[in-house]
C-alpha angles and dihedrals in degrees: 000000000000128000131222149148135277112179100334080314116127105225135177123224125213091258147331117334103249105240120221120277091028137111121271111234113240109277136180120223140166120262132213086269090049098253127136119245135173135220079252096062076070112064135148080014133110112249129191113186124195111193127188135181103233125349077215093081115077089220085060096046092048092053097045092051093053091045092049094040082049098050 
């Protein structure tokens, strides 16, 4: 578990923060259809993730637009 700030306030993460270069961890997430899928369904593919805190923040809908309008 790592530990970092969020506005002056200490938090925990649920494990280590992944460094860059390295291999992502398997992880489940939701798609688009609601299903659950896995960084394993992906094998053998390219994957770019983009992952923000919260799409209720206009900095995190801005950045999600421009990433979505790049790839």
């Amino acid at each position: 578990m790592a530990k970092i700030t969020l506005k002056g306030n200490e938090v925990n993460t649920n494990s280590e923060i992944v460094t860059v270069g390295s291999s992502a961890p398997d992880f489940t997430l939701v798609d688009s259809d609601l299903n659950n899928v896995s960084l394993s369904n992906f094998n053998n593919k390219n994957k770019i993730l983009s992952i923000v805190p919260s799409l209720d923040t206009p900095v995190c809908q801005k950045s999600t637009m421009v990433f979505n309008d790049k790839v």
